[in-house]
N, C-alpha and C positions, 0 to 999 in steps of 0.2 A: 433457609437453604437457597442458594444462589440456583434463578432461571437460566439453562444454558440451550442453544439450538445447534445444533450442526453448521458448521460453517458452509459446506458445501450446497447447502439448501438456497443459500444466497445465493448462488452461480446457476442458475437454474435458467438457460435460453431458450424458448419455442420461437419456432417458425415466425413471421412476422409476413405483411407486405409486402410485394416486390420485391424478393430478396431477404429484408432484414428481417433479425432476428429482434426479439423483445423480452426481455426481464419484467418483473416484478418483486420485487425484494420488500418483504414485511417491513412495517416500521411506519413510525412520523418521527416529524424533524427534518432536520439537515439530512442530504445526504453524505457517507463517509466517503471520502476521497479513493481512499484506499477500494473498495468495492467498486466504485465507477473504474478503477485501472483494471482490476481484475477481470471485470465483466469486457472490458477490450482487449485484454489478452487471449480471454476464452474464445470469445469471437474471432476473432484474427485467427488465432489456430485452427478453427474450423473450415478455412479455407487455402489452406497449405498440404504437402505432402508430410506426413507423420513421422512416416516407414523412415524417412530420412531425416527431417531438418526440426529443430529444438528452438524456444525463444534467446535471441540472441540479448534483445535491450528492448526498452518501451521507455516512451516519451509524451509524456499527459500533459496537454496544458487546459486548465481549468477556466471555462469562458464565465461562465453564472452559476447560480447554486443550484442542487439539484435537489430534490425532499425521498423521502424513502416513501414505498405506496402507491403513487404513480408508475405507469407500464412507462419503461425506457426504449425507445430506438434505438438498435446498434445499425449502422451501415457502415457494410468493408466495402473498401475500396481497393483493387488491386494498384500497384503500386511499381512492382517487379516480379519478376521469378527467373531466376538461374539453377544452374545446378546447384550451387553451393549457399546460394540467398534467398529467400523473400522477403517483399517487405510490403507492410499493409497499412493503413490509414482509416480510422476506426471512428464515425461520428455519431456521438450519442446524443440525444434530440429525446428532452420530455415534454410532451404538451405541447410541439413545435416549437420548443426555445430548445437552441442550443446549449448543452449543459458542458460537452468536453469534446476533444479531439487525443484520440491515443494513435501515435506511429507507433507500429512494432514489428522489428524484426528477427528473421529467423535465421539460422546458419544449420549448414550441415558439421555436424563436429571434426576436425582434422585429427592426428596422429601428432606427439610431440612433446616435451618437457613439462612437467606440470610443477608450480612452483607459487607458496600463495608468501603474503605476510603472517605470522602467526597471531592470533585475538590477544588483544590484553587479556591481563591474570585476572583472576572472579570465581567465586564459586559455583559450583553447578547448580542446576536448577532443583535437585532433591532438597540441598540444605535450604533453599528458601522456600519463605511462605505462600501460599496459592492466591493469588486473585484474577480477578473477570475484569472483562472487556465490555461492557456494553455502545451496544449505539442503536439510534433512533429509536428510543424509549422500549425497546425488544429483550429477547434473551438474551445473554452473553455467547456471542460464538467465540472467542480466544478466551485463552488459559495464560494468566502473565505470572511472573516469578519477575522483583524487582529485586538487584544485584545490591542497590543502596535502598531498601524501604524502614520507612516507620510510620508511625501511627500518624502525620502529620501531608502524607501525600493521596492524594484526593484522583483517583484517576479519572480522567474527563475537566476536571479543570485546570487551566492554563496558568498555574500561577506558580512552575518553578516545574524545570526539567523532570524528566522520570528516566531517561536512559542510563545506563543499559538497563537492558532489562533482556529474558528469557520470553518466547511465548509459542505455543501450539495451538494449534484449531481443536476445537468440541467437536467430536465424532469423526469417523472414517474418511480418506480423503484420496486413497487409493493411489498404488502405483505409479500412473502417469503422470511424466515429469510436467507437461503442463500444469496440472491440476498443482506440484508441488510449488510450481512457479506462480500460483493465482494464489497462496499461503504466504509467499516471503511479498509478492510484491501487496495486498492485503496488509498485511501487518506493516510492511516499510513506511506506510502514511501513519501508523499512531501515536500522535503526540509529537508531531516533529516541530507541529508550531510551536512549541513549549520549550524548543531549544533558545526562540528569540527573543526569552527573557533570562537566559544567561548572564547577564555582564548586569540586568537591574528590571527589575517588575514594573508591569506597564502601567501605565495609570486606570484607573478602575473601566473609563470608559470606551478602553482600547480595543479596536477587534483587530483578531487577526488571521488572515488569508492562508491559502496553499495556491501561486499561479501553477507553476508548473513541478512535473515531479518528473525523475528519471531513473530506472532500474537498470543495472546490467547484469545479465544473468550470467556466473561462472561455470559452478557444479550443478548437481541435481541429487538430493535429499529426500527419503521419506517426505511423504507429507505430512505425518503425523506427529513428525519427529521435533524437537526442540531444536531454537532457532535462537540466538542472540544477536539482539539488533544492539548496535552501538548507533549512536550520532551524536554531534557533536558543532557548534555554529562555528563557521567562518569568519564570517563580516556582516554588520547589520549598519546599514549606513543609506539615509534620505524613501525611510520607509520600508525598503526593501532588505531582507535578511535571505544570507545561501548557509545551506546546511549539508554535510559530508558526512555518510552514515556507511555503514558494514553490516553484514549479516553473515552471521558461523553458526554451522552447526556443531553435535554433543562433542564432533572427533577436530575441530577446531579447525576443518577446511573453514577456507572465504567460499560461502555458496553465491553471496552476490555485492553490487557497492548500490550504492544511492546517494544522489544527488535532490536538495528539495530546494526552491525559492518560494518565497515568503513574503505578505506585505504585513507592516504593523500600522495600522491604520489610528491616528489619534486625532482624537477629538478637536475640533476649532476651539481655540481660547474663547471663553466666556461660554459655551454652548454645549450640551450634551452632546453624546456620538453617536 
């Protein structure tokens, strides 16, 4: 039986220093991408007005790698605040290394036409099979439904796309559109490096990166609710790959877009990588 934790339990900020705020997120290994955006989202929201203004976009660029287990630094930085904006700058710092930098901003919502693209055709997530999410050697907090699965795709390994696919957070996630906006943009990092072996599979001793990642937020969804990430690569040319990705929810609004860049790092001829 598959280990599952609450996703929300990851988001977990106390008071911190001088201001900042500080996480702990179980786990060894790598840190997930996805989890460092969230945790700047969450942060950043906490120093905005609520009553009014919603996350607009976030923008991560990834400086070094971060590990799960070590306490992270969030520090906000104010940025702007209008009526209708704010915008915040979010640096996370483990062990005194720089691990990321998140801009995020927030909008008050306007009045006006709503009008999305429709998601390609797929079936829903009941008719597929259930699988887990794990990362940093922990319990699974997402629930994935793969749109194309068979017995030959390996999740967590990088050796051949997995999108589209379906995925929900393990346990409760509550109401607030933040917190549903720390789920799409979570999940928007999994597997996107797996798009940049689309067109041909890297050679064994390839590693490959996430620099920067960029969310925009449209609707606002259940948290708990199913979520279709599409993505799909652009161009992968002189190491670097861009990748254009979608998320819909069950009733087929676009809840968000995403944009990710990518390096595929290859090994020196003659030499291991």
């Amino acid at each position: 039986m598959t280990e599952t934790i609450d996703l929300a339990r990851l988001w977990h900020l106390a008071p911190g220093e001088e201001g900042r705020m500080v996480a702990e997120p179980p786990g060894r290994g790598f840190l997930f991408g996805g989890l460092t955006m969230s945790l700047g989202l969450k942060a950043a929201a906490r120093t905005v007005d609520r009553d009014h203004l919603v996350p607009k976009s976030l923008h991560c660029a990834f400086v070094s790698t971060g590990e799960w287990g070590p306490a992270l630094d969030l520090d906000v930085q104010v940025v702007n605040d209008s009526t209708a904006f704010a915008h915040r700058t979010v640096t996370i710092t483990q062990r005194g290394r720089l691990v990321a930098t998140v801009a995020v901003s927030f909008h008050a919502p306007d009045t006006g036409h709503d009008f999305h693209v429709a998601p390609p055709a797929g079936p829903d997530p009941s008719a597929l099979r259930a699988r887990y999410a794990h990362f940093g050697a922990g319990p699974a907090p997402i629930e994935l439904r793969l749109l194309h699965d068979d017995d030959d795709v390996e999740l967590g390994a990088i050796t051949r796309p997995i999108h589209p696919y379906w995925a929900r957070p393990i346990g409760p996630v509550g109401p607030d559109p933040v917190a549903a906006d720390c789920v799409t943009t979570f999940v928007s990092d999994y597997m996107v490096v797996a798009t940049a072996v689309t067109d041909a599979p890297p050679p064994p001793d390839a590693r490959i990166f996430t620099l920067t990642h960029t969310v925009w937020f449209h609707r606002h969804s259940p948290g708990e609710s199913w979520r279709r990430y599409d993505a799909n690569l652009q161009t992968l040319v002189d190491g670097r790959f861009l990748t254009f990705g979608t998320v819909h929810g069950e009733d087929g609004t676009r809840l968000a877009s995403f944009v990710q860049e990518g390096l595929v790092r290859e090994p020196p001829a003659g030499r291991p990588g």
